[in-house]
NUNUFI-216977 format. One record per residue (C-alpha): residue number from 1; residue in one letter; x, y, z negated. Coordinates in nm, 4 decimals, padded with zeros to 6 digits. Example, Ala and Ser with C-alpha at 12.3 -4.5 7.8 and 13.67 -1.06 7.14 Angstrom:
pt marmar=1&lolum=a&px=01.2300&py=-00.4500&pz=-00.7800
pt marmar=2&lolum=s&px=01.3670&py=-00.1060&pz=-00.7140
END
This chain:
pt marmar=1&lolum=x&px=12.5435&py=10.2887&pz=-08.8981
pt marmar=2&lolum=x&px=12.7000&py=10.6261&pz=-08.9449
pt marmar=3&lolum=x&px=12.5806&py=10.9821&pz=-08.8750
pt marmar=4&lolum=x&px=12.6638&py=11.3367&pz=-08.9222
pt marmar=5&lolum=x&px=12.4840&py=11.5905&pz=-08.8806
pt marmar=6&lolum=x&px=12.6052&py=12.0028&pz=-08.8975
pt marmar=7&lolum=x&px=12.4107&py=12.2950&pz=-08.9635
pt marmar=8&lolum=x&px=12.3823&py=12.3822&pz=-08.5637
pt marmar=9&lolum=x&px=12.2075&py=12.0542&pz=-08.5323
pt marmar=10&lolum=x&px=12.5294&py=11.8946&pz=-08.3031
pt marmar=11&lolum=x&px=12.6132&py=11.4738&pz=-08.4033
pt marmar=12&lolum=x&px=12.9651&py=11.4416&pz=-08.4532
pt marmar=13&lolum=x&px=13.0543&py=11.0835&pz=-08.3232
pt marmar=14&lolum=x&px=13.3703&py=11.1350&pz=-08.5212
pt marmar=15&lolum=x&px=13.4548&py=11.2293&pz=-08.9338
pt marmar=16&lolum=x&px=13.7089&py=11.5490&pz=-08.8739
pt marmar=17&lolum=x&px=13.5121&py=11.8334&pz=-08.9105
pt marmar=18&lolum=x&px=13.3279&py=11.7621&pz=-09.2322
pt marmar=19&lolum=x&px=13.2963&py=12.0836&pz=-09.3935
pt marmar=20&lolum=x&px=12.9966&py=12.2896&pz=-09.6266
pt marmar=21&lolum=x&px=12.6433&py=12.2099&pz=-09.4083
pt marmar=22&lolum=x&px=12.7434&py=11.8458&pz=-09.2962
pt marmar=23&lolum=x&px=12.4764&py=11.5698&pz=-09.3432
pt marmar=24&lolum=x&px=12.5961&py=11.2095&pz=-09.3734
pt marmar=25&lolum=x&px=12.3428&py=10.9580&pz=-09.3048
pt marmar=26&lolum=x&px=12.4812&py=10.6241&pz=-09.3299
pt marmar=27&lolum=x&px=12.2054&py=10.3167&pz=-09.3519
pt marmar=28&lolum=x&px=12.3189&py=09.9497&pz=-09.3680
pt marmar=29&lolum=x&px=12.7086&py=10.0957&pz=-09.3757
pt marmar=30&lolum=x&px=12.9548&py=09.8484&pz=-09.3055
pt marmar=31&lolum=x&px=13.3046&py=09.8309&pz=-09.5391
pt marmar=32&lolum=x&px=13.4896&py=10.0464&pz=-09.2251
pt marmar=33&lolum=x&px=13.2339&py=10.2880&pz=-09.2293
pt marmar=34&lolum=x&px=13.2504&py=10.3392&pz=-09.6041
pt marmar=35&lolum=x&px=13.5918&py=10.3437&pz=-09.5990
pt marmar=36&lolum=x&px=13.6153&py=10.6142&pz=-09.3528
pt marmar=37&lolum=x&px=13.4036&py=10.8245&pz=-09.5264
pt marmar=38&lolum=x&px=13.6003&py=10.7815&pz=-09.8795
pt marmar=39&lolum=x&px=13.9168&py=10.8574&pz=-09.6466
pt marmar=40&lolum=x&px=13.7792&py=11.2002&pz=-09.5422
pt marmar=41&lolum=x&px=13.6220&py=11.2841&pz=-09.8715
pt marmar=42&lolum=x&px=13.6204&py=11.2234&pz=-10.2508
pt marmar=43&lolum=x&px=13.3316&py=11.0744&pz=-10.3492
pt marmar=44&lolum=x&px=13.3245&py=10.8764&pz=-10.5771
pt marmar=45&lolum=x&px=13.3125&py=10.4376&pz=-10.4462
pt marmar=46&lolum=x&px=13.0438&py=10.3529&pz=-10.7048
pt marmar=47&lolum=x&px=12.8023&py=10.6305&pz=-10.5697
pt marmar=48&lolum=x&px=12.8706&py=10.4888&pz=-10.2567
pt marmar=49&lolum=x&px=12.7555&py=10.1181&pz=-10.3393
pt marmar=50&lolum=x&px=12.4779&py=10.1932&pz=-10.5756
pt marmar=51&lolum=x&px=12.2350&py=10.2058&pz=-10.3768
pt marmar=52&lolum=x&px=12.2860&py=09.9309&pz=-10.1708
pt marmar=53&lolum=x&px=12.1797&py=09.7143&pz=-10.4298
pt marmar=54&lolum=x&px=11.7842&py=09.6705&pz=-10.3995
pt marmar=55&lolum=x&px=11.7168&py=09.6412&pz=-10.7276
pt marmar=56&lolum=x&px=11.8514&py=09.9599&pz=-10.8244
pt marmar=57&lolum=x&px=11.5937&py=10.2044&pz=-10.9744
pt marmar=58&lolum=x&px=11.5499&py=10.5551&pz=-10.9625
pt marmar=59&lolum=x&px=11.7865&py=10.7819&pz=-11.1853
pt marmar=60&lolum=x&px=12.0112&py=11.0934&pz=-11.1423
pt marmar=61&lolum=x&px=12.3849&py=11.0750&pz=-11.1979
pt marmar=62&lolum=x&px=12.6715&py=11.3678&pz=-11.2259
pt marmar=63&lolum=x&px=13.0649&py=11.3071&pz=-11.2326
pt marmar=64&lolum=x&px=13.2826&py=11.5011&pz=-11.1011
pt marmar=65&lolum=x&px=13.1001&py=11.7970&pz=-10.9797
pt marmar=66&lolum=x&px=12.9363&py=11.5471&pz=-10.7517
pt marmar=67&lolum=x&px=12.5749&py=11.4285&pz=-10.8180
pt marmar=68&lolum=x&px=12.3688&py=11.1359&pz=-10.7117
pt marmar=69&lolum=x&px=12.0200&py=11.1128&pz=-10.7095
pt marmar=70&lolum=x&px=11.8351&py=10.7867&pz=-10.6268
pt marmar=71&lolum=x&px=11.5005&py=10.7217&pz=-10.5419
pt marmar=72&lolum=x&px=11.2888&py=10.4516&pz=-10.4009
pt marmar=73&lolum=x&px=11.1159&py=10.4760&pz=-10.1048
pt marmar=74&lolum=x&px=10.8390&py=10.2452&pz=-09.8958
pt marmar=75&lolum=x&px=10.9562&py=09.9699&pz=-09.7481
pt marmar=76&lolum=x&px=10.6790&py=09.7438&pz=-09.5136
pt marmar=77&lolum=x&px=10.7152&py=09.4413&pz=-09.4623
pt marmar=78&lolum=x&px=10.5321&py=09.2318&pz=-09.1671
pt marmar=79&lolum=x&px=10.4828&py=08.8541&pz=-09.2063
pt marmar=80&lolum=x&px=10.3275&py=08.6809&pz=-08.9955
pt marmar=81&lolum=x&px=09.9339&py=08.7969&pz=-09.0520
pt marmar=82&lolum=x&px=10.0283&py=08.9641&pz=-09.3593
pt marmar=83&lolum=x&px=10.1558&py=09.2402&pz=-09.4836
pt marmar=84&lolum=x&px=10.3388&py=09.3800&pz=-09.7871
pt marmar=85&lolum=x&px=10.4861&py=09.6301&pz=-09.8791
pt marmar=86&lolum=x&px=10.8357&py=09.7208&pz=-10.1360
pt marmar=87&lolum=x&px=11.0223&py=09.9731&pz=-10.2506
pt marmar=88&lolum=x&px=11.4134&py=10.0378&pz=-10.1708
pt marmar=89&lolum=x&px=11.6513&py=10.2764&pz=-10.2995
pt marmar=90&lolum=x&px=11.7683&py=10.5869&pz=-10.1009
pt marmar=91&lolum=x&px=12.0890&py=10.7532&pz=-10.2402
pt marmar=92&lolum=x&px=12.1363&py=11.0813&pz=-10.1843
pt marmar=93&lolum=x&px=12.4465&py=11.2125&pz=-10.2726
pt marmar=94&lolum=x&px=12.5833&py=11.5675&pz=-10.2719
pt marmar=95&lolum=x&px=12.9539&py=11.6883&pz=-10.3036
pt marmar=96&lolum=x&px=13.1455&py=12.0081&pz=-10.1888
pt marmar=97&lolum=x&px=12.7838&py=12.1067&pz=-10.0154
pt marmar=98&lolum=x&px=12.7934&py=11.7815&pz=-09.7876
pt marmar=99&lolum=x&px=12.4984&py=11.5963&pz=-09.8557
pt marmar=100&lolum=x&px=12.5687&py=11.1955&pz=-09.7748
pt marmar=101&lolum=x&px=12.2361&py=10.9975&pz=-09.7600
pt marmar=102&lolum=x&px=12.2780&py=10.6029&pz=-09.8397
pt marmar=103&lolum=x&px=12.0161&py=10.3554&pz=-09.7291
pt marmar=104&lolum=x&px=12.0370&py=09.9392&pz=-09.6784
pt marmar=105&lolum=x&px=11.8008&py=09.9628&pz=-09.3770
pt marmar=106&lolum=x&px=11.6383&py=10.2394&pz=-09.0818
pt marmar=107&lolum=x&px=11.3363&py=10.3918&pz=-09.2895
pt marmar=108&lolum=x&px=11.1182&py=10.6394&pz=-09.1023
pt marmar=109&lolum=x&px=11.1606&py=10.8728&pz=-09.3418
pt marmar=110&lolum=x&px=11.5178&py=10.9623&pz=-09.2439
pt marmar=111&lolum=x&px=11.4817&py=10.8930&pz=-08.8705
pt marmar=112&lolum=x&px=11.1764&py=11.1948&pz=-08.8935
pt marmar=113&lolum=x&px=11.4250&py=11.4035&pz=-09.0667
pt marmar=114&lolum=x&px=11.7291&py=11.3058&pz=-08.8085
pt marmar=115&lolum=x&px=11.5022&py=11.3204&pz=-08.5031
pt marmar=116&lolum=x&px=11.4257&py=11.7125&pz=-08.6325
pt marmar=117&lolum=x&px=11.7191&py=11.9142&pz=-08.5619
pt marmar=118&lolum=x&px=11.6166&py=12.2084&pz=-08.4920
pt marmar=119&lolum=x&px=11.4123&py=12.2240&pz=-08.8185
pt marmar=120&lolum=x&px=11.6915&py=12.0791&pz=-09.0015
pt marmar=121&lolum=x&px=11.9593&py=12.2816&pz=-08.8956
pt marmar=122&lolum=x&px=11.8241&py=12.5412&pz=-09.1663
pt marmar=123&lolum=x&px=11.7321&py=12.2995&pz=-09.4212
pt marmar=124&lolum=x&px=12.1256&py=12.2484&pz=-09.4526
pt marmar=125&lolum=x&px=12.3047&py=12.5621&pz=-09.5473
pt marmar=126&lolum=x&px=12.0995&py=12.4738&pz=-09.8653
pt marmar=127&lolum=x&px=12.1294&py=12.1469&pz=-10.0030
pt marmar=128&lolum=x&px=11.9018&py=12.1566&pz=-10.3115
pt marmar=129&lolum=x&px=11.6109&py=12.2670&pz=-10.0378
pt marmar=130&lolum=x&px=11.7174&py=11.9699&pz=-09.8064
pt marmar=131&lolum=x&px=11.6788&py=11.7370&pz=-10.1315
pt marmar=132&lolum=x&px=11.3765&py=11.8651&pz=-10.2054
pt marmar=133&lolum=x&px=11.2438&py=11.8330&pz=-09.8696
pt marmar=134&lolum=x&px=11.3189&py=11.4838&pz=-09.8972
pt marmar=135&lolum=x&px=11.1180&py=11.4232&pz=-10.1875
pt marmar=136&lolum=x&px=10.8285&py=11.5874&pz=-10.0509
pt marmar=137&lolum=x&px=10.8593&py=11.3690&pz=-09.7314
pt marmar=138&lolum=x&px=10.8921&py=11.0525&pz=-09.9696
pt marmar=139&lolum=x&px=10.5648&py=11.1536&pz=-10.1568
pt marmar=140&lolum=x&px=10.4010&py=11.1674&pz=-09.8171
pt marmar=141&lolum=x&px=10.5207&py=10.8864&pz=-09.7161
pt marmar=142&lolum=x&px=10.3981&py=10.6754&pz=-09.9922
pt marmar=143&lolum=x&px=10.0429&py=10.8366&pz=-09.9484
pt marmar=144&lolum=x&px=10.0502&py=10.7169&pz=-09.5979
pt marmar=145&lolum=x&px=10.0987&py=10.3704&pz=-09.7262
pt marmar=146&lolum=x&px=09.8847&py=10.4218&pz=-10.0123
pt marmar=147&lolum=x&px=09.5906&py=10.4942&pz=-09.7390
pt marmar=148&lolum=x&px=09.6818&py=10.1952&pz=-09.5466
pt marmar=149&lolum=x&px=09.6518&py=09.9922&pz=-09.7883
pt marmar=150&lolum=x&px=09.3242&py=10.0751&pz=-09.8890
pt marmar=151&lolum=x&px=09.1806&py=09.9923&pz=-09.4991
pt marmar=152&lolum=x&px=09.3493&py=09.6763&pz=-09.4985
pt marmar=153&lolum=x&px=09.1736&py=09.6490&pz=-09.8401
pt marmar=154&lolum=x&px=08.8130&py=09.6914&pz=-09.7013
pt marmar=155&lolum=x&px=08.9214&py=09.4812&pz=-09.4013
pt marmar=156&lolum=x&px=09.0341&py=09.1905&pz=-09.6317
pt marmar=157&lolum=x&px=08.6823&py=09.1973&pz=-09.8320
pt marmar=158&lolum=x&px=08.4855&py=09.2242&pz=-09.5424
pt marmar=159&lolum=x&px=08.6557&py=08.9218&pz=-09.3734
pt marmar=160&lolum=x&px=08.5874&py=08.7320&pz=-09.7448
pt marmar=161&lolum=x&px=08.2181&py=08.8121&pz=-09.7701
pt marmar=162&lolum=x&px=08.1952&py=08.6181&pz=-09.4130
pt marmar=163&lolum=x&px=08.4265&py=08.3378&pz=-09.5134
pt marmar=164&lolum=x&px=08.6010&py=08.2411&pz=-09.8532
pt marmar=165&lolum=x&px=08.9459&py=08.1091&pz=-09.7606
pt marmar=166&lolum=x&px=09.2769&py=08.0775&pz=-09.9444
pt marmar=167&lolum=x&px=09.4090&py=08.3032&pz=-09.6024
pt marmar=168&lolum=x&px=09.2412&py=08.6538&pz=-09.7391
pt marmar=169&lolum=x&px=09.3171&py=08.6168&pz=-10.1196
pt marmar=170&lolum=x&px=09.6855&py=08.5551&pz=-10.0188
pt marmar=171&lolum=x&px=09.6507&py=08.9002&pz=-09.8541
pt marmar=172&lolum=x&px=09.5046&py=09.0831&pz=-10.0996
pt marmar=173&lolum=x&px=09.7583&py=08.9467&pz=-10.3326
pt marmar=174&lolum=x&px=09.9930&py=09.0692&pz=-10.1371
pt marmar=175&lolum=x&px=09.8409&py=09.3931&pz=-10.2029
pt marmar=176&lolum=x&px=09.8024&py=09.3791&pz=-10.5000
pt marmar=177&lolum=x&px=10.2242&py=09.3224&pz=-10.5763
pt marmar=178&lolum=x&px=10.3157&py=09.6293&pz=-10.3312
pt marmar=179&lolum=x&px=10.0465&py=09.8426&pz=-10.5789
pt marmar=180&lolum=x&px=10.2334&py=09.7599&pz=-10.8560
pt marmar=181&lolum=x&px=10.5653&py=09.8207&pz=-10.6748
pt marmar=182&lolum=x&px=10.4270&py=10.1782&pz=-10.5445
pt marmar=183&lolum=x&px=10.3080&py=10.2668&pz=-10.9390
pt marmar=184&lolum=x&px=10.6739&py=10.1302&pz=-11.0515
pt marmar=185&lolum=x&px=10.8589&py=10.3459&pz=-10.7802
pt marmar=186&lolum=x&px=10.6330&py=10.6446&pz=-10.7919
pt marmar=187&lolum=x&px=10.6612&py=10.7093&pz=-11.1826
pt marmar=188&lolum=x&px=11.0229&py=10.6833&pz=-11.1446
pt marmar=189&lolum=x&px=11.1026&py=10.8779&pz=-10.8902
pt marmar=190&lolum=x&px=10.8118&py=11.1733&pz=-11.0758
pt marmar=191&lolum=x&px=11.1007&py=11.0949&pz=-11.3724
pt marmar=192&lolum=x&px=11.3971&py=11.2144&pz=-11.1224
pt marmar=193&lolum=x&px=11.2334&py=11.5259&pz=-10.9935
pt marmar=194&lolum=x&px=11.0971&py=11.6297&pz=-11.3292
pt marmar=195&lolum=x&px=11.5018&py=11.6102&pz=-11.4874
pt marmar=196&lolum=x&px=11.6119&py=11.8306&pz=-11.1605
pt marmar=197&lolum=x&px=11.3501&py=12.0847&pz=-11.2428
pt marmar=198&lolum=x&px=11.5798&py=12.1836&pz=-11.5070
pt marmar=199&lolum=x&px=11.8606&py=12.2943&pz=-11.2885
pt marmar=200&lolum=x&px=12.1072&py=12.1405&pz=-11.4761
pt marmar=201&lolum=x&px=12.2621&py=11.8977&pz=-11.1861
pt marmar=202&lolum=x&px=12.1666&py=12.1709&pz=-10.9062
pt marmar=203&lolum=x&px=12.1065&py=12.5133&pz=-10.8955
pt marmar=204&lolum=x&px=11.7603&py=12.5737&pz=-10.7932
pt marmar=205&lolum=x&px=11.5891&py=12.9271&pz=-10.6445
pt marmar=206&lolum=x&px=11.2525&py=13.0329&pz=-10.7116
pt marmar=207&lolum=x&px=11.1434&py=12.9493&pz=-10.3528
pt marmar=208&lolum=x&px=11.3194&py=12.6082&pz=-10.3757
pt marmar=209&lolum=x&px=11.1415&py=12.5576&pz=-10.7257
pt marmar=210&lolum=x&px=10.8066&py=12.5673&pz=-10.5495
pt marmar=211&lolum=x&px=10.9246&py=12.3220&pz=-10.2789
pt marmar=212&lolum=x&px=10.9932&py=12.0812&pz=-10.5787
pt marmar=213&lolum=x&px=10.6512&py=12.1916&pz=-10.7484
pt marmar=214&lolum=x&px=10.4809&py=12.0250&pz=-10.4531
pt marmar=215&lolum=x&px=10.6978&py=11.7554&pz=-10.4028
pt marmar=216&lolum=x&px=10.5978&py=11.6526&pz=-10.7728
pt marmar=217&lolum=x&px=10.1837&py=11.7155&pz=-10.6775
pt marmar=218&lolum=x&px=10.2370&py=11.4966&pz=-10.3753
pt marmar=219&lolum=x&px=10.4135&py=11.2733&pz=-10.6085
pt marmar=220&lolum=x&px=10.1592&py=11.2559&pz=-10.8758
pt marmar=221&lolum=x&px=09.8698&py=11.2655&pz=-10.6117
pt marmar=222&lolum=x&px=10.0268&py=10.9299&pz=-10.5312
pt marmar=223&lolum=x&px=10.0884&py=10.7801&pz=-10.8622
pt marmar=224&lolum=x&px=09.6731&py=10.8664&pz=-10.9644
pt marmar=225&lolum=x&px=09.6130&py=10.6763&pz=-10.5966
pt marmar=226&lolum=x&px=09.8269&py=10.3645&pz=-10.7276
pt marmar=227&lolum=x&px=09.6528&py=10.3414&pz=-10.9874
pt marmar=228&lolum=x&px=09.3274&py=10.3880&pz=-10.8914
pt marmar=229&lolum=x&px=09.3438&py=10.0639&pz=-10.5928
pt marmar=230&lolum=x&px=09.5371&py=09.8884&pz=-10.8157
pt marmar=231&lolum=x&px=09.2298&py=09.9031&pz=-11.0400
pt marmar=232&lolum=x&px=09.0039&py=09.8349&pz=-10.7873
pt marmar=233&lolum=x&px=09.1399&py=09.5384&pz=-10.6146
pt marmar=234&lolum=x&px=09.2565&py=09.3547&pz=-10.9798
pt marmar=235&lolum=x&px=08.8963&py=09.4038&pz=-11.0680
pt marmar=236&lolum=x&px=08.8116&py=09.2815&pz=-10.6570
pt marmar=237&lolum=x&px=09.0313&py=08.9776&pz=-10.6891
pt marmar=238&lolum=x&px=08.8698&py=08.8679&pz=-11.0671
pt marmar=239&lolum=x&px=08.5270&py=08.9099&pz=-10.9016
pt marmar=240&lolum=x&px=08.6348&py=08.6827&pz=-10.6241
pt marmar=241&lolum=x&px=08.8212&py=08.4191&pz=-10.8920
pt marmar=242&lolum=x&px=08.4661&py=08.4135&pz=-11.0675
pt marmar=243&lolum=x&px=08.2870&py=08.3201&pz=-10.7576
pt marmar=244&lolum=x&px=08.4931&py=08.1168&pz=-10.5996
pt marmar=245&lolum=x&px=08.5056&py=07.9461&pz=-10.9635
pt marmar=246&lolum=x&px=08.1020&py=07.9672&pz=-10.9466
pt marmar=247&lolum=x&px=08.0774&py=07.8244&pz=-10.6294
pt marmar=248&lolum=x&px=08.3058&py=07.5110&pz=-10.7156
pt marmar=249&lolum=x&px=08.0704&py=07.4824&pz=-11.0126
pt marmar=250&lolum=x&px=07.7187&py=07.4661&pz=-10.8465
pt marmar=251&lolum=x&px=07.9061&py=07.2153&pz=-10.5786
pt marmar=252&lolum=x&px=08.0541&py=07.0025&pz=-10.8135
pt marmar=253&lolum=x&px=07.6678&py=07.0266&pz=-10.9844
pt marmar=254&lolum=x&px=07.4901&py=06.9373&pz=-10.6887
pt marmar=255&lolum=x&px=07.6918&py=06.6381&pz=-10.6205
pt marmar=256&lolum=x&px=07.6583&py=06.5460&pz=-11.0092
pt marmar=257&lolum=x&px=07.2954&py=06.5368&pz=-10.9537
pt marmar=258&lolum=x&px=07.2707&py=06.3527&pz=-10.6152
pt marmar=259&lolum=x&px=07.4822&py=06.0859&pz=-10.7977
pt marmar=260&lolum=x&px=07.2239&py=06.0102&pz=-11.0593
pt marmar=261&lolum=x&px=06.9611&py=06.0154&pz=-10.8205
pt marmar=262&lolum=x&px=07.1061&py=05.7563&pz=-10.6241
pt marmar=263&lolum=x&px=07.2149&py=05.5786&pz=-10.9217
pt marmar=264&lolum=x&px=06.8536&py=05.5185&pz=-11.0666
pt marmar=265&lolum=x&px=06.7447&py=05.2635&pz=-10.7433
pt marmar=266&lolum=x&px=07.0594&py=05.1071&pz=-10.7737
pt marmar=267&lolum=x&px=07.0021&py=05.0373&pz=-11.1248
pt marmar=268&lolum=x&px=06.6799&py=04.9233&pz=-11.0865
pt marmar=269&lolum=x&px=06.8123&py=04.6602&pz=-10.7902
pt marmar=270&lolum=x&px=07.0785&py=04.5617&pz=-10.9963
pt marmar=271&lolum=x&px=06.7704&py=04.4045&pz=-11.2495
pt marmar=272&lolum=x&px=06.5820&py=04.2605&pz=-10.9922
pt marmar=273&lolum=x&px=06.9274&py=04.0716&pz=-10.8920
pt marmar=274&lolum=x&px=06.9580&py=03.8552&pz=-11.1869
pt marmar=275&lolum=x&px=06.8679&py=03.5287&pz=-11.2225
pt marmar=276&lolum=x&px=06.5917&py=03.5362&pz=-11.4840
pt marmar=277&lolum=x&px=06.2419&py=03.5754&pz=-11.5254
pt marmar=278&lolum=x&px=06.1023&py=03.9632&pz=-11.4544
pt marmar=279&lolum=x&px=05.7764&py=04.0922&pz=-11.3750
pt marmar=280&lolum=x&px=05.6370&py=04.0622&pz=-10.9931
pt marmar=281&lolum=x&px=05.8725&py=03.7740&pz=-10.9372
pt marmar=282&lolum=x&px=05.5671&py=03.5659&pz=-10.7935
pt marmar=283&lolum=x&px=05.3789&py=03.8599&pz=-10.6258
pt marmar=284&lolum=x&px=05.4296&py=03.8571&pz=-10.2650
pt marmar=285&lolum=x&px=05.3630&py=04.2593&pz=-10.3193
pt marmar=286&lolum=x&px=05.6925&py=04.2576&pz=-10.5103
pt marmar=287&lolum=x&px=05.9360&py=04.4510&pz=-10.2768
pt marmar=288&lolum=x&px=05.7056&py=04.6720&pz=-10.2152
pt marmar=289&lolum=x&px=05.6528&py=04.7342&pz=-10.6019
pt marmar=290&lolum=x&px=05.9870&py=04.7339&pz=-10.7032
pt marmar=291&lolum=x&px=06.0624&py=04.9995&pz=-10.4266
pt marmar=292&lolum=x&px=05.8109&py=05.2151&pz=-10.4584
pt marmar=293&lolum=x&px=05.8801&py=05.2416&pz=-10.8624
pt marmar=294&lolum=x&px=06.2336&py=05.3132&pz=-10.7376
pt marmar=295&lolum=x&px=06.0976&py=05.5969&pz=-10.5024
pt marmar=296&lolum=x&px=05.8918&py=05.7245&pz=-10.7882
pt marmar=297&lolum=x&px=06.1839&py=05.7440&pz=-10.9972
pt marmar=298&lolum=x&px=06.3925&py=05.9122&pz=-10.8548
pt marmar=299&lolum=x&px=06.1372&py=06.1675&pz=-10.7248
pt marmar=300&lolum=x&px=06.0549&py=06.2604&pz=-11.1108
pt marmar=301&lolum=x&px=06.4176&py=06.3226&pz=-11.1416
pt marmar=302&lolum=x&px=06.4558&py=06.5441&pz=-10.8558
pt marmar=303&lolum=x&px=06.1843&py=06.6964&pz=-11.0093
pt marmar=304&lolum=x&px=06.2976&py=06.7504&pz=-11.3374
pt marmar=305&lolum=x&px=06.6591&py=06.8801&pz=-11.1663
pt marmar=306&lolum=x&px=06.4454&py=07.1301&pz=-10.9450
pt marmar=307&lolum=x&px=06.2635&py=07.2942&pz=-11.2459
pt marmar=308&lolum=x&px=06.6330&py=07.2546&pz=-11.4808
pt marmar=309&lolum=x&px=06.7287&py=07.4525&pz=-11.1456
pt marmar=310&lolum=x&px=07.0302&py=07.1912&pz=-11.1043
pt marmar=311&lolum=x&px=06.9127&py=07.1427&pz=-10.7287
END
């Protein structure tokens, strides 16, 4: 999908006015719509295709006199009954003061920005400020997220304290990976935004400088937040481990136990069956001997488990 947006906040269906102010947004471009955007201007193919590929990571590019920046942003993912979250990259790209945006799918994060014209239309007669604006809407993003997270969290352990199944550690595992790919993400893009503070690859102003200054507080606000869950539910999810692993224990115990109780009248039958001479053979008392000394048996074993505590 292609869109451009100019300074007075009109969408041009069409690429013939591009000029200083345009915004390109193009997310999940086909090969025509790249094309015609390489036809109309000279950027460069590369910074056009980088970040398309998902596995790029954040960095900061300049050739040219045109610059790229990527960063990764949120990307949830429902499946099902569970959810997880990833990270994808966002290219942002800025040449002859037109500012091209590059995504592989819709993110919310551009459609807030797209769906705010009037707001925007100032934000783009100054395209370090709209860059920086993005950053700061990224950071919030992620702490949106970030807070989710951590209610499906206390949802997932309070569903486990009712019931231990395989359904609610698969969750939290799930989790668990989109932590790690927040803390990945987050201390790369902190990486980006701490090289543009120089104002090497674009010129910044003081005001702009603060806009940056609080994109990289929101930023590190989310990192410390990464952290801190991830902490929490990789020490939540050993806890679990143990007791599920104690729990399997006392079972298999129990069952352990029951087995040599039954075992000892069996045993004691098992004598009685052979064909040879053993005590009480002639009493007609003899069953009830032989069962009773069974009974007696195993109730000094169940009392011996009881006081190990094996019952």
């Amino acid at each position: 999908m292609l869109q451009i947006l100019k300074q007075n906040g009109r969408v041009i269906e069409q690429c013939e006015d591009l000029d200083e102010g345009c915004w390109i947004n193009l997310v999940a471009p086909t090969e025509e719509e790249l094309k015609e955007v390489q036809n109309r201007l000279p950027v460069l193919p590369e910074f056009l295709s980088y970040p398309l590929d998902e596995e790029e990571t954040s960095r900061i590019e300049r050739e040219e006199d045109q610059v790229l920046i990527i960063i990764k942003i949120p990307d949830p993912r429902h499946e099902g009954d569970f959810v997880r979250y990833e990270t994808i990259p966002l290219g942002i790209i800025l040449i002859e003061g037109i500012i091209i945006t590059v995504c592989l799918k819709e993110t919310v994060l551009l459609d807030d920005l797209f769906s705010g014209r009037s707001a925007l239309s100032g934000l783009l007669c100054d395209p370090a400020r709209f860059i920086f604006h993005i950053f700061l809407k990224a950071a919030a993003l992620f702490l949106r997220h970030l807070r989710m997270i951590d209610r499906l969290t206390s949802e997932y352990e309070k569903e486990l304290h009712r019931s231990l199944r395989n359904q609610e550690l698969v969750k939290l595992l799930n989790l668990e990976k989109s932590l790690v790919y927040f803390n990945t993400s987050l201390r790369a893009n902190d990486l980006v935004m701490a090289r543009l503070q120089s104002g090497r690859y674009i010129p910044i102003t003081e005001e702009n400088e603060d806009i940056l200054e609080d994109a990289l507080i929101e930023n590190q606000q989310a990192i410390e937040m990464a952290k801190i869950y991830s902490d929490i539910l990789s020490g939540m999810m050993d806890a679990y481990a143990s007791v599920i692993s104690n729990n399997l224990n006392i079972v298999m115990k129990f069952l352990t136990s029951v087995t040599i109780i039954l075992s000892l009248p069996t045993l004691v039958a098992s004598v009685y069956g052979m064909n040879v001479a053993l005590p009480f053979q002639d009493s007609p008392h003899a069953f009830a001997i032989i069962m009773g000394f069974s009974l007696v048996l195993s109730g000094l074993v169940v009392f011996i488990f009881i006081r190990k505590k094996m019952l």
